[in-house]
matplotlib code that plots the C-alpha trace (Angstrom):
import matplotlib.pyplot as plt

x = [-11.4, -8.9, -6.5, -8.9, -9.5, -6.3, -5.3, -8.2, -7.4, -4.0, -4.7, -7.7, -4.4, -2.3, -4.9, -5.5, -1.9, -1.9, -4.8, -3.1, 0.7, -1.1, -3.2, -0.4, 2.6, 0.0, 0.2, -1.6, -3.9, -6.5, -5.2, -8.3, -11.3, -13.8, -17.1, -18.5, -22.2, -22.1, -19.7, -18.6, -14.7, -14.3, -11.6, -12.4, -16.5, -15.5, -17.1, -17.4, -21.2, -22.7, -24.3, -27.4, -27.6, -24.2, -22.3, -20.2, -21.8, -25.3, -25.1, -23.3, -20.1, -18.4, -18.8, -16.7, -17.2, -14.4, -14.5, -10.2, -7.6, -9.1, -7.1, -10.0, -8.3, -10.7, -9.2, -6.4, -5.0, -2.7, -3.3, -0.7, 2.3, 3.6, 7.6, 9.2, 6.4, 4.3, 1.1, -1.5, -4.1, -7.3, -10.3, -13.1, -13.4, -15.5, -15.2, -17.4, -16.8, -13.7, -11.3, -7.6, -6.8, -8.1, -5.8, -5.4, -2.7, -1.7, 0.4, 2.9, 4.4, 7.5, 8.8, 11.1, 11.3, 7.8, 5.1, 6.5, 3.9, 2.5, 0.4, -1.6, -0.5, 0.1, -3.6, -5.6, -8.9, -10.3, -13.1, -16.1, -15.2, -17.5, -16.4, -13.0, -10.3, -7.2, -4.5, -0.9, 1.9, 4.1, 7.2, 7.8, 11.8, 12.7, 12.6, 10.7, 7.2, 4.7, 3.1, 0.4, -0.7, -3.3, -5.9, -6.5, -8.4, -6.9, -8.0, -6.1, -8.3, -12.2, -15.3, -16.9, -15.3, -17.2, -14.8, -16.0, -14.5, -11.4, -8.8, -5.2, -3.8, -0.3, 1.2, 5.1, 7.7, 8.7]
y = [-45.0, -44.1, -42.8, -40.7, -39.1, -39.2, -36.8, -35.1, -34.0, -33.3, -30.7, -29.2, -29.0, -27.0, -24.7, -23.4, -23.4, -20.9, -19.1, -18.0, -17.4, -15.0, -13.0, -12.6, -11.8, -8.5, -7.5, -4.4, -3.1, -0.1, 2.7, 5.1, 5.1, 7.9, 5.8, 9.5, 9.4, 13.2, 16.2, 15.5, 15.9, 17.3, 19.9, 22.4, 22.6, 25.4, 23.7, 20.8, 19.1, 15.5, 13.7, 11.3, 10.3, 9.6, 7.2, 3.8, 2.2, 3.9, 5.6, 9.1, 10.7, 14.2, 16.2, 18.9, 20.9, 22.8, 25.8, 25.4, 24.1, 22.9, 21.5, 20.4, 19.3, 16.8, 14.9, 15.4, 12.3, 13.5, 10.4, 7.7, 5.7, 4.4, 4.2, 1.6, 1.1, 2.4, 4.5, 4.6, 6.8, 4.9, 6.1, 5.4, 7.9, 9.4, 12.2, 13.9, 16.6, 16.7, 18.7, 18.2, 15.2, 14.4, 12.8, 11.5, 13.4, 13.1, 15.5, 14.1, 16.9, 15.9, 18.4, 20.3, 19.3, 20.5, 18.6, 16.3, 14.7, 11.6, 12.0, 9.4, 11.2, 7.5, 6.8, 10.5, 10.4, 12.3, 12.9, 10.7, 7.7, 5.1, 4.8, 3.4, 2.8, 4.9, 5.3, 6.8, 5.5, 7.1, 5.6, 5.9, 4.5, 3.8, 6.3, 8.8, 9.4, 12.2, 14.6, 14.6, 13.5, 15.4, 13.8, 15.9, 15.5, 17.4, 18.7, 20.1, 21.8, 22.0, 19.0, 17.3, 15.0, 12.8, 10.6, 7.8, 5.6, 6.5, 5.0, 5.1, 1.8, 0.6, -1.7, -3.3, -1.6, -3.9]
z = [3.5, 6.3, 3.7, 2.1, 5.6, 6.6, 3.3, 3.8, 7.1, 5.9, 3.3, 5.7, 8.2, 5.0, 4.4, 7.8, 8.2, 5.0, 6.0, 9.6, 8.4, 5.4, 7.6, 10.3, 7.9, 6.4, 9.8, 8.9, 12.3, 11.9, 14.7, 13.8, 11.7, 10.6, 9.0, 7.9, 9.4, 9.9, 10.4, 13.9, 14.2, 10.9, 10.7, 7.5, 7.2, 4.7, 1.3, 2.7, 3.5, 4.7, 2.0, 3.1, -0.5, -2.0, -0.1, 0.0, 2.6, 2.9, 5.5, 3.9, 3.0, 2.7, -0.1, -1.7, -4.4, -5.7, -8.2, -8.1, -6.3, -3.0, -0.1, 2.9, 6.3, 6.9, 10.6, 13.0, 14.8, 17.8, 20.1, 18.3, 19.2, 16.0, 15.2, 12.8, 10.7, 7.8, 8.4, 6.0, 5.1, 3.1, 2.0, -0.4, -3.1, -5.6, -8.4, -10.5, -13.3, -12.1, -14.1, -12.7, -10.2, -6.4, -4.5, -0.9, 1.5, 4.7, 6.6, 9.8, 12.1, 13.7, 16.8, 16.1, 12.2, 10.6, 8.7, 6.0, 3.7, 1.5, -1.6, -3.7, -7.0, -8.2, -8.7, -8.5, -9.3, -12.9, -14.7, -13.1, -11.2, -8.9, -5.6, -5.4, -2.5, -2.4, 0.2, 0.8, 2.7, 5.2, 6.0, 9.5, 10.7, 14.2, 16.3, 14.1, 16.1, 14.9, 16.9, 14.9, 11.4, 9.3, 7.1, 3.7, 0.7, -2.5, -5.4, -7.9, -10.1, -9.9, -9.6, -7.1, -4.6, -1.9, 0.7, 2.8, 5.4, 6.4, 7.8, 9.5, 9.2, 10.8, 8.7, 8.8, 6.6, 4.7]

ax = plt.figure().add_subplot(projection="3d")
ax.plot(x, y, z, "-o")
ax.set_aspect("equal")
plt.show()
């Protein structure tokens, strides 16, 4: 009986061990998030709405419909302190009709160097798709800070878009 409590304790003891070295080594930490419950802080309102109906969580999402090529500037985060690491821009998306690709982008303005950019053209969304996440990396060295980075949805070509529950995420470079 001892032994079998001694080895139980023992792989109880591995496990935990595994569970804190995984979670710490992803060392991914949310710097901003926009849940969607209405249009406050959005950027573009140009073809854009709030959706009570259609949304990931319940509790609505942004909408665009686009008759062509449609780039919506949905948030601007000016208020980060992020060097030597990756930024990422996630969201839930979903795509209706949609003739052409939607894609994630964001946009990081460096002084004195201009806005440089990240696409999700990896994994766009087509046709019409469920709500599924998608994000985009920015690889930020040491030493390279932006001002500001952008948050845009993109489509190239025409449909129906909704975005929920974005994020900018922080994660390690390598």
């Amino acid at each position: 009986m001892r032994n079998i409590t001694a080895a139980c304790t023992i792989v109880l003891m591995v496990v935990l061990s595994n569970c804190n070295c995984s979670s710490k080594s992803s060392g991914t930490v949310e710097l901003k998030r926009f849940p969607i419950h209405n249009m406050d802080g959005v950027i573009d309102q140009s073809g854009i709405r709030f959706d009570t109906e259609i949304s990931s969580d319940g509790n609505g999402s942004l909408h665009i419909a686009a008759d062509g090529p449609t780039t919506v500037t949905l948030f601007e985060i000016s208020d980060i302190d992020v060097d030597d690491a990756q930024l990422i821009y996630q969201a839930k998306l979903r795509s209706k009709d949609v003739r052409g690709q939607v894609y994630l982008e964001m946009l990081c303005h460096f002084s004195g160097m201009g806005e440089f950019f990240s696409r999700d053209i990896r994994s766009p969304l087509t046709g019409t798709r469920e709500w599924s996440t998608r994000e985009t990396p920015f690889f930020l060295q040491s030493g390279q800070k932006p001002d500001y980075v952008k948050l845009n949805l993109v489509i190239q070509g025409s449909g129906s878009a909704w975005i929920d529950d974005i994020r900018l995420l922080k994660g390690p470079l390598g």
